[in-house]
mmJSON file of the N, C-alpha and C atoms, coordinates in Angstrom:
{"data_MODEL":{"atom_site":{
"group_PDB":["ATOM","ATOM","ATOM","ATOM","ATOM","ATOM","ATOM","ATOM","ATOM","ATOM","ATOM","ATOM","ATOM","ATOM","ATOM","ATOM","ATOM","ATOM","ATOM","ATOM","ATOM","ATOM","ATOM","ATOM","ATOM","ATOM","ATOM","ATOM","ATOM","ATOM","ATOM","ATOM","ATOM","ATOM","ATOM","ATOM","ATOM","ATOM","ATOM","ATOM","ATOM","ATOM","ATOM","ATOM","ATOM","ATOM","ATOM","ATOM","ATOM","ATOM","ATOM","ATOM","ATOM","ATOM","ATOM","ATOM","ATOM","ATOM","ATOM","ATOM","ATOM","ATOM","ATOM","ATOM","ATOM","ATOM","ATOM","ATOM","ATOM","ATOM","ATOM","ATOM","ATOM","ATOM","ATOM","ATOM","ATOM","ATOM","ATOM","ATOM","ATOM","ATOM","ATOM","ATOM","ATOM","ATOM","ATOM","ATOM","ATOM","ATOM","ATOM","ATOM","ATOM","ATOM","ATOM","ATOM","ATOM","ATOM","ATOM","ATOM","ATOM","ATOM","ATOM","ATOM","ATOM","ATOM","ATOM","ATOM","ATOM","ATOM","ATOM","ATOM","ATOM","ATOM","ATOM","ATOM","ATOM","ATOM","ATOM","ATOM","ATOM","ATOM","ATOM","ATOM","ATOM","ATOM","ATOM","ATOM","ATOM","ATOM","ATOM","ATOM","ATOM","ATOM","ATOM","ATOM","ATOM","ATOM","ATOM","ATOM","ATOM","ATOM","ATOM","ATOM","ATOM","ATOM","ATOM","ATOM","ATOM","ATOM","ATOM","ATOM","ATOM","ATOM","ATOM","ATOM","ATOM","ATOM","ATOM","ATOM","ATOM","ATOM","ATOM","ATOM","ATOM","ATOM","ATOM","ATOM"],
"id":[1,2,3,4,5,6,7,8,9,10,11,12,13,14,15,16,17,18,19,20,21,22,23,24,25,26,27,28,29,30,31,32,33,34,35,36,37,38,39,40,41,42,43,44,45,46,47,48,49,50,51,52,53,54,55,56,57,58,59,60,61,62,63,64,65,66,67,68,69,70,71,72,73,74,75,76,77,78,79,80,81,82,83,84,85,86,87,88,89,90,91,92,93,94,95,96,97,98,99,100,101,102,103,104,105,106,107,108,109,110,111,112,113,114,115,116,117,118,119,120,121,122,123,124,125,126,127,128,129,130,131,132,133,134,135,136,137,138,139,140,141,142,143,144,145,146,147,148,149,150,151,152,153,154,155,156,157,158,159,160,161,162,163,164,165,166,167,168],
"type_symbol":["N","C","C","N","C","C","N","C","C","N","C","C","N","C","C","N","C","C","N","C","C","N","C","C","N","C","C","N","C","C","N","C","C","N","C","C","N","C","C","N","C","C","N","C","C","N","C","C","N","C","C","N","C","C","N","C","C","N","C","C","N","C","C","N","C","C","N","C","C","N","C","C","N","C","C","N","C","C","N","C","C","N","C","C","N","C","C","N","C","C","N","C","C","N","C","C","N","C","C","N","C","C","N","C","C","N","C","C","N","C","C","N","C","C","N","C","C","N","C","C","N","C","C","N","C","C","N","C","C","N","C","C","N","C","C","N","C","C","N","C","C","N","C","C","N","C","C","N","C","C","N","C","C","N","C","C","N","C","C","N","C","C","N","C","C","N","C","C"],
"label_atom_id":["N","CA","C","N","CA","C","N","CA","C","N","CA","C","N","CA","C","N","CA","C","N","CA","C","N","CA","C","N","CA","C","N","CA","C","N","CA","C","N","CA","C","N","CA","C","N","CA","C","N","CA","C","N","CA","C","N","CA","C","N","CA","C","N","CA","C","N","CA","C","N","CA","C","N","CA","C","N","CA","C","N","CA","C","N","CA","C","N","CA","C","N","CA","C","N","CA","C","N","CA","C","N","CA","C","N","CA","C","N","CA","C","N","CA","C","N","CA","C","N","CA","C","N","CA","C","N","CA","C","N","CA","C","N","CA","C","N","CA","C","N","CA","C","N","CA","C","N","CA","C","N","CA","C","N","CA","C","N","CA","C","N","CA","C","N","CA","C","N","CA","C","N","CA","C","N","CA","C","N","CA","C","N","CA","C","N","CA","C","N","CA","C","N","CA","C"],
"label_alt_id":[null,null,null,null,null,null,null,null,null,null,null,null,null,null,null,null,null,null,null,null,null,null,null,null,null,null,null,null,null,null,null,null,null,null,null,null,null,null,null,null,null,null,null,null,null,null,null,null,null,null,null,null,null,null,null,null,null,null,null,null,null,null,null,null,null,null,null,null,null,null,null,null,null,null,null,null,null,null,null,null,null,null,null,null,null,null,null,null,null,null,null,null,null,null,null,null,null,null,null,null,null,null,null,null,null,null,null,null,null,null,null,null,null,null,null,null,null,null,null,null,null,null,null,null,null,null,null,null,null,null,null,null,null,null,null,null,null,null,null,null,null,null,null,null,null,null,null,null,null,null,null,null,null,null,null,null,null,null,null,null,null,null,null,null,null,null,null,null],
"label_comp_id":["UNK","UNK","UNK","UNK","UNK","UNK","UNK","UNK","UNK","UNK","UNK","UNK","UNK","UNK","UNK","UNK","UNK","UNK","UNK","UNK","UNK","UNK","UNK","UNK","UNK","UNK","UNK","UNK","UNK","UNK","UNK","UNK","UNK","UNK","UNK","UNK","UNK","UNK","UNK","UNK","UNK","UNK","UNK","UNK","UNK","UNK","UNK","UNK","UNK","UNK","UNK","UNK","UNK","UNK","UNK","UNK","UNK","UNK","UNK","UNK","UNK","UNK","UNK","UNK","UNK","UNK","UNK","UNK","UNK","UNK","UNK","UNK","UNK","UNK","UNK","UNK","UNK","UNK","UNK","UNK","UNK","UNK","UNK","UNK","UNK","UNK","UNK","UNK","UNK","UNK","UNK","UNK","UNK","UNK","UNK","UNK","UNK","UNK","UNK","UNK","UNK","UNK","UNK","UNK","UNK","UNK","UNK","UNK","UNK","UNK","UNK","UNK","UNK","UNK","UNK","UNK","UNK","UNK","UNK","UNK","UNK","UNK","UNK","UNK","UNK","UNK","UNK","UNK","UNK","UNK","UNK","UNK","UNK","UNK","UNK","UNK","UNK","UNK","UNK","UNK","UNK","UNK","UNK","UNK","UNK","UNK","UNK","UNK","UNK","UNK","UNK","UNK","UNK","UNK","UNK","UNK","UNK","UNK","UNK","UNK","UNK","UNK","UNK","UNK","UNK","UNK","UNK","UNK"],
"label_asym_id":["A","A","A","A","A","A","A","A","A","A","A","A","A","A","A","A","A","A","A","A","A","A","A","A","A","A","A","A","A","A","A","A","A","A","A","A","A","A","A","A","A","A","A","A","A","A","A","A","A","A","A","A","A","A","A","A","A","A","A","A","A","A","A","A","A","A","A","A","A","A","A","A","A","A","A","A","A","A","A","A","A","A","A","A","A","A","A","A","A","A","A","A","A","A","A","A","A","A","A","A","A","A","A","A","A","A","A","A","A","A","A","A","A","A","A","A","A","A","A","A","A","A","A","A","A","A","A","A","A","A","A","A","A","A","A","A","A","A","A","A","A","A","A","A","A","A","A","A","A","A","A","A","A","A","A","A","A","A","A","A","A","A","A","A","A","A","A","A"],
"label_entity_id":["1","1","1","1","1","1","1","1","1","1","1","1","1","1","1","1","1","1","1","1","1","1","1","1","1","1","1","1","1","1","1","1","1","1","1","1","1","1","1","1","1","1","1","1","1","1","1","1","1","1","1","1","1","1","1","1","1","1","1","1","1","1","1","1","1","1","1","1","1","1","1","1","1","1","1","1","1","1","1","1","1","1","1","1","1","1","1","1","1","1","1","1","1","1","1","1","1","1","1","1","1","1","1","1","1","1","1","1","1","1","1","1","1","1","1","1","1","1","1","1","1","1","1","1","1","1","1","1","1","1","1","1","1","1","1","1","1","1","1","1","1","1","1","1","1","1","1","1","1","1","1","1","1","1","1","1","1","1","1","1","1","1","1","1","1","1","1","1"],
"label_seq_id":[1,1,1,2,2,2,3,3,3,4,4,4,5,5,5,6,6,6,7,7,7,8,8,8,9,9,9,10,10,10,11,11,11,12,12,12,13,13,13,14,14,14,15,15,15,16,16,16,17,17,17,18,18,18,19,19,19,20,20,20,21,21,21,22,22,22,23,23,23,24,24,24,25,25,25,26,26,26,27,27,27,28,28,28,29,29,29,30,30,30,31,31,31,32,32,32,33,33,33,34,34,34,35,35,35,36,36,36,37,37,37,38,38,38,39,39,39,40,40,40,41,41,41,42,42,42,43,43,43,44,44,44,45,45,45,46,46,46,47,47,47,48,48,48,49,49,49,50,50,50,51,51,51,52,52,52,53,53,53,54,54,54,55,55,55,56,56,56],
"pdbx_PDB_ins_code":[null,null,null,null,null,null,null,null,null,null,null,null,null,null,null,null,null,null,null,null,null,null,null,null,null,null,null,null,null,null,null,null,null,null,null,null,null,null,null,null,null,null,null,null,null,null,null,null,null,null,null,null,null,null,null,null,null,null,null,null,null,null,null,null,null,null,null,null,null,null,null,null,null,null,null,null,null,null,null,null,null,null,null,null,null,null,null,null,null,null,null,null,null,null,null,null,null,null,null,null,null,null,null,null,null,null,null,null,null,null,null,null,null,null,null,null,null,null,null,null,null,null,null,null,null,null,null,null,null,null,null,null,null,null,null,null,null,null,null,null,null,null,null,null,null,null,null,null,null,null,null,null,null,null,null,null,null,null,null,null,null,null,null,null,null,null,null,null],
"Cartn_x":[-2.965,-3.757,-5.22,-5.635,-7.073,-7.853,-9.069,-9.723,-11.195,-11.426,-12.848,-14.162,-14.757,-15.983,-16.501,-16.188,-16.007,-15.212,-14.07,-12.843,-12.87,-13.344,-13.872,-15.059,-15.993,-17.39,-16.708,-15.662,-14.969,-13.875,-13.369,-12.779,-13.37,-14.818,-16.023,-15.949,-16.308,-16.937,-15.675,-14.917,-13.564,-13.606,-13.246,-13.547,-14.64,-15.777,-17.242,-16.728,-16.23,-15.696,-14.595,-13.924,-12.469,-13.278,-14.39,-15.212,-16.005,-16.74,-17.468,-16.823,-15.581,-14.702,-14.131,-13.595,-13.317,-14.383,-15.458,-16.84,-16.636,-16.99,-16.857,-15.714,-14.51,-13.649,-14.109,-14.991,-15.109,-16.548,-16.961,-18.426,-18.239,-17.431,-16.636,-15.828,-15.264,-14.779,-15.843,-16.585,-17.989,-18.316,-18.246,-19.567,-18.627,-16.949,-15.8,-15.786,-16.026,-15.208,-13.871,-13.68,-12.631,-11.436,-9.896,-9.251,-8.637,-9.404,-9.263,-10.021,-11.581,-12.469,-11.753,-11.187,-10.924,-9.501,-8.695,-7.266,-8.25,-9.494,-9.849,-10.293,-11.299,-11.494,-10.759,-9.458,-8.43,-7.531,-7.616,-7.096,-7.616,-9.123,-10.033,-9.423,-9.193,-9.129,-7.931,-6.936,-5.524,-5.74,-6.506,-6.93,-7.376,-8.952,-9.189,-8.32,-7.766,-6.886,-5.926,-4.708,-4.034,-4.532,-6.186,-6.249,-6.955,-7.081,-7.605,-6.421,-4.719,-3.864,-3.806,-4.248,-3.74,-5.059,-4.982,-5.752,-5.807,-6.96,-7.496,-7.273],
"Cartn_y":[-6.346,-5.242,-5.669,-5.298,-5.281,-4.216,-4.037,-2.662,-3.152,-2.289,-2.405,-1.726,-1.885,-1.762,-0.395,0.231,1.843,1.734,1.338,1.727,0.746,0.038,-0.836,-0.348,0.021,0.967,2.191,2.771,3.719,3.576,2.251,1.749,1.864,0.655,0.728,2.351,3.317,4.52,5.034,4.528,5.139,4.688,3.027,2.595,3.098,3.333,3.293,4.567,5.357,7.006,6.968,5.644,5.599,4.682,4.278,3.456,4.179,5.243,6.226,7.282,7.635,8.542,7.881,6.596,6.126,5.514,5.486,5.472,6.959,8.086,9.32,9.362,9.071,9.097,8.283,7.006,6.419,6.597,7.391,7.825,9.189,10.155,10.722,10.607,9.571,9.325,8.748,7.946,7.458,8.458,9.817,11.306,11.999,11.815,12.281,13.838,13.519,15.175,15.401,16.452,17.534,16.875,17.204,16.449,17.317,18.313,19.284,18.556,18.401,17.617,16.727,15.337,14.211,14.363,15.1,15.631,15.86,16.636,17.167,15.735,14.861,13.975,12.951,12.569,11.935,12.288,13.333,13.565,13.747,13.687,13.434,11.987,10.983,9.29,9.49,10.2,10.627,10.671,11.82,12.338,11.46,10.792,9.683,8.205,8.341,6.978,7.33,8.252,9.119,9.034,9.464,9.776,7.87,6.932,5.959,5.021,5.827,5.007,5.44,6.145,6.621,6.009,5.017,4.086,5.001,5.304,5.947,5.032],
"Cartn_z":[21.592,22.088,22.12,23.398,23.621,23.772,22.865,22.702,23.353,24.056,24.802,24.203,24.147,23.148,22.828,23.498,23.31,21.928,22.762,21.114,20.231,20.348,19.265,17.81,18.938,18.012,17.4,17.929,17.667,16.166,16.117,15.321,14.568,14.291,13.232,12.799,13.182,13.06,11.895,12.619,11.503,9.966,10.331,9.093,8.133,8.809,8.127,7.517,8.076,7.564,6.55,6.226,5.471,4.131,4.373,3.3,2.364,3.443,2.881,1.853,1.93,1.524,0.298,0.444,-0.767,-1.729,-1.275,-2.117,-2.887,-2.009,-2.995,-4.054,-3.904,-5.117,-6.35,-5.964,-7.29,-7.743,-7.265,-7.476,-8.361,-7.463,-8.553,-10.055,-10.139,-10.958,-11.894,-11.799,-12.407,-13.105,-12.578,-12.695,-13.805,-14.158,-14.727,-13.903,-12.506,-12.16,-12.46,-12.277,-12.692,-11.87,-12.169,-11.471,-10.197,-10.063,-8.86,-7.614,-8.058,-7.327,-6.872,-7.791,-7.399,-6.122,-7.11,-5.584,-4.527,-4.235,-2.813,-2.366,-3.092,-2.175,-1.955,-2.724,-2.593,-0.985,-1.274,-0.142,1.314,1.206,2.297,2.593,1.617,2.106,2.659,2.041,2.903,4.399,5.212,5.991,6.919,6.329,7.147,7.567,6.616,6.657,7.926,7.8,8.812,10.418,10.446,11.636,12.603,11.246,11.414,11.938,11.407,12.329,13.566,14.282,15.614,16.52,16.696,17.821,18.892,19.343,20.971,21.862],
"occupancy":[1.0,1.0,1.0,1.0,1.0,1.0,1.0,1.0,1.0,1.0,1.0,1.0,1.0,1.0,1.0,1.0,1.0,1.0,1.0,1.0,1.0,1.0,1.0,1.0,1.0,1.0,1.0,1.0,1.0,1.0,1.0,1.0,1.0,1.0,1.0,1.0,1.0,1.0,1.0,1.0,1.0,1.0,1.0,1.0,1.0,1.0,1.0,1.0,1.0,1.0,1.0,1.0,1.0,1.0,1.0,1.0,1.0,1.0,1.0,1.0,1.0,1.0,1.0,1.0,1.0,1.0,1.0,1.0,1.0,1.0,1.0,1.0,1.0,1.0,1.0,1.0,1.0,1.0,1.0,1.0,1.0,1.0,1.0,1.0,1.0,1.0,1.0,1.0,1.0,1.0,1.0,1.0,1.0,1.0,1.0,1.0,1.0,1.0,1.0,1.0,1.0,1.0,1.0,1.0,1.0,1.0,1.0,1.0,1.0,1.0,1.0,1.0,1.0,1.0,1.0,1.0,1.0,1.0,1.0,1.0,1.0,1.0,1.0,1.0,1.0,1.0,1.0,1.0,1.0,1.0,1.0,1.0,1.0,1.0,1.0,1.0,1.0,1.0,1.0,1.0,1.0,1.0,1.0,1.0,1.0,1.0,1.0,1.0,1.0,1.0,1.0,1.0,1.0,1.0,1.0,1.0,1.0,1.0,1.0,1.0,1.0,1.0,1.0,1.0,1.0,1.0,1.0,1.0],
"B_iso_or_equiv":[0.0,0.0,0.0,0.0,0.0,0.0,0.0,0.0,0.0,0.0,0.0,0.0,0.0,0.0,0.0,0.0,0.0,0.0,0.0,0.0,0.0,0.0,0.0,0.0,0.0,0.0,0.0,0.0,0.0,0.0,0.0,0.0,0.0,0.0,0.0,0.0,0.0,0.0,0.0,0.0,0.0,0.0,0.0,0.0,0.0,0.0,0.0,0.0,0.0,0.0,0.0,0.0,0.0,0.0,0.0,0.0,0.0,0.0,0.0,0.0,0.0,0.0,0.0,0.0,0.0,0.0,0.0,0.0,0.0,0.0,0.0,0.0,0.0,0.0,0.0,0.0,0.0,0.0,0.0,0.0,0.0,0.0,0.0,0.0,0.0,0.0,0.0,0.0,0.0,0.0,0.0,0.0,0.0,0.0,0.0,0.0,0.0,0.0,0.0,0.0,0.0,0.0,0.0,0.0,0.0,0.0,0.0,0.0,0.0,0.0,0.0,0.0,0.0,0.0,0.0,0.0,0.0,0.0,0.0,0.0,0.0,0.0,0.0,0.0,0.0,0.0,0.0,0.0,0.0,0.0,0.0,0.0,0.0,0.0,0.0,0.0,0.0,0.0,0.0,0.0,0.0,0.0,0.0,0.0,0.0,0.0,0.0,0.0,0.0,0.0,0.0,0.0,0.0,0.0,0.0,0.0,0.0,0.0,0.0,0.0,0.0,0.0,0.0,0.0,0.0,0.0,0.0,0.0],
"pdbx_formal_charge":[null,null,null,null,null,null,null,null,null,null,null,null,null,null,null,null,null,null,null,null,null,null,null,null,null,null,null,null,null,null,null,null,null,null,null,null,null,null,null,null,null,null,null,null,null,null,null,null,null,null,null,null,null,null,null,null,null,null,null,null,null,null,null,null,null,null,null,null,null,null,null,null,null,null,null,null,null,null,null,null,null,null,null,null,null,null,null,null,null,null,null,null,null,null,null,null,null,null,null,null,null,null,null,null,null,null,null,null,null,null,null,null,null,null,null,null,null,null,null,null,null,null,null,null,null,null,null,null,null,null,null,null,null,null,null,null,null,null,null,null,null,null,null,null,null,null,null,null,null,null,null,null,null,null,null,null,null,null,null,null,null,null,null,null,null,null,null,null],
"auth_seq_id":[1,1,1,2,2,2,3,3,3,4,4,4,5,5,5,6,6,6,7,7,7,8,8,8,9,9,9,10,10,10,11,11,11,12,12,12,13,13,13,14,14,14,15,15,15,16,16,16,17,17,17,18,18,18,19,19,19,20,20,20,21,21,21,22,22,22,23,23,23,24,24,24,25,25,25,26,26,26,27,27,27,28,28,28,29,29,29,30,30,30,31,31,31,32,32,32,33,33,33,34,34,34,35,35,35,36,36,36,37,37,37,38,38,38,39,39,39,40,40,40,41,41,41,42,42,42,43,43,43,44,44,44,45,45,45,46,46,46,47,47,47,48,48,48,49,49,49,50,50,50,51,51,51,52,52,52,53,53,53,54,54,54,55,55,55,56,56,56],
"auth_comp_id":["UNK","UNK","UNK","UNK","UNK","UNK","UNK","UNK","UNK","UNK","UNK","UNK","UNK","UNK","UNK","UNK","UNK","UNK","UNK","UNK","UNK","UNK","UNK","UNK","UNK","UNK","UNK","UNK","UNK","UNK","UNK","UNK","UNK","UNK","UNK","UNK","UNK","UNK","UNK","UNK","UNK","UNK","UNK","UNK","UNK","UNK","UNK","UNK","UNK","UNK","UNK","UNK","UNK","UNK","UNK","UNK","UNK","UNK","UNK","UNK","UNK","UNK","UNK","UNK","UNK","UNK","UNK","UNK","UNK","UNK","UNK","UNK","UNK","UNK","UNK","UNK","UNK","UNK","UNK","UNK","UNK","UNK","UNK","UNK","UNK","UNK","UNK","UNK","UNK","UNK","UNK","UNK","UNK","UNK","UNK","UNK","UNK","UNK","UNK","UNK","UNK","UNK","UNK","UNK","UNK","UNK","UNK","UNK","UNK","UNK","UNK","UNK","UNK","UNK","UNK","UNK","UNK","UNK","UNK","UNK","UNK","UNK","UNK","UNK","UNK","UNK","UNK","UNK","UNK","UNK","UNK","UNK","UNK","UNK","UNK","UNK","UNK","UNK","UNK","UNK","UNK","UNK","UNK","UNK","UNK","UNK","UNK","UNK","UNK","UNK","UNK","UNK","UNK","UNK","UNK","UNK","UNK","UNK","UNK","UNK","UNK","UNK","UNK","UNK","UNK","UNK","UNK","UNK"],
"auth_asym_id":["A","A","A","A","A","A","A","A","A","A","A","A","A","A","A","A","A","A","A","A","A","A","A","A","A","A","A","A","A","A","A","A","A","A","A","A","A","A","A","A","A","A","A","A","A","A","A","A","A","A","A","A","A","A","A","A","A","A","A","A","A","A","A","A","A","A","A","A","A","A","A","A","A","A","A","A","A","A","A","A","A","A","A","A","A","A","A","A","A","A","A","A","A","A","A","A","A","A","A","A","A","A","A","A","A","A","A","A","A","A","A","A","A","A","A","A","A","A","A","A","A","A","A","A","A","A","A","A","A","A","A","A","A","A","A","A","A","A","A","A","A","A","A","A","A","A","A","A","A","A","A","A","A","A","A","A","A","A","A","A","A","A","A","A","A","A","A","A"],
"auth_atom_id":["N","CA","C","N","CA","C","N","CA","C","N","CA","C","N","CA","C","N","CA","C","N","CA","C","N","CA","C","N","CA","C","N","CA","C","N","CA","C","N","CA","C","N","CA","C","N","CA","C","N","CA","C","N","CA","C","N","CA","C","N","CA","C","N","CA","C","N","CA","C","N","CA","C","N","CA","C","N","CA","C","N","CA","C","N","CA","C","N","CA","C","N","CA","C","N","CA","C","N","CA","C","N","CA","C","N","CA","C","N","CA","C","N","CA","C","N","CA","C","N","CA","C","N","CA","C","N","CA","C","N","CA","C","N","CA","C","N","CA","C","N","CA","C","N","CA","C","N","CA","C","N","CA","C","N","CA","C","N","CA","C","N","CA","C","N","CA","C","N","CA","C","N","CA","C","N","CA","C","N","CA","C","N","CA","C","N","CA","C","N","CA","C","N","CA","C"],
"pdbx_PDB_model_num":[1,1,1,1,1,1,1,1,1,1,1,1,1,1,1,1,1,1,1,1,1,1,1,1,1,1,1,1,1,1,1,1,1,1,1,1,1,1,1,1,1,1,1,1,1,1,1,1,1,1,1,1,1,1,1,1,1,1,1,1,1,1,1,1,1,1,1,1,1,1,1,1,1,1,1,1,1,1,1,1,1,1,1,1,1,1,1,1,1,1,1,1,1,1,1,1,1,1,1,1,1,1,1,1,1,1,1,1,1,1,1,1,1,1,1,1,1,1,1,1,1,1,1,1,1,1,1,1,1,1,1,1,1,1,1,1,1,1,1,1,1,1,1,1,1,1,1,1,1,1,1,1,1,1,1,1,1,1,1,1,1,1,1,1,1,1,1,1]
}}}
């Protein structure tokens, strides 16, 4: 597969969004939030990850 630079930058954007998200869980965890907190942003990386398989 060949992705053209649109969906390429598009790719980046994802990742940068699936990096950012799993930064908050361990930034969280650093801070000892609550393990309510940590499920919500755990499951944000769920989320992003998910929508990061479906290539445009």
């Amino acid at each position: 597969m060949v992705l053209s630079a649109a969906e390429l930058a598009d790719l980046q954007d994802r990742l940068f969004q699936l990096r950012c998200a799993a930064e908050d869980v361990v930034t969280a965890v650093d801070d000892d939030a609550d393990r309510t907190e940590l499920r919500k942003l755990a499951a944000q990386v769920v989320d992003v990850a998910a929508e990061l398989e479906r290539l445009r």
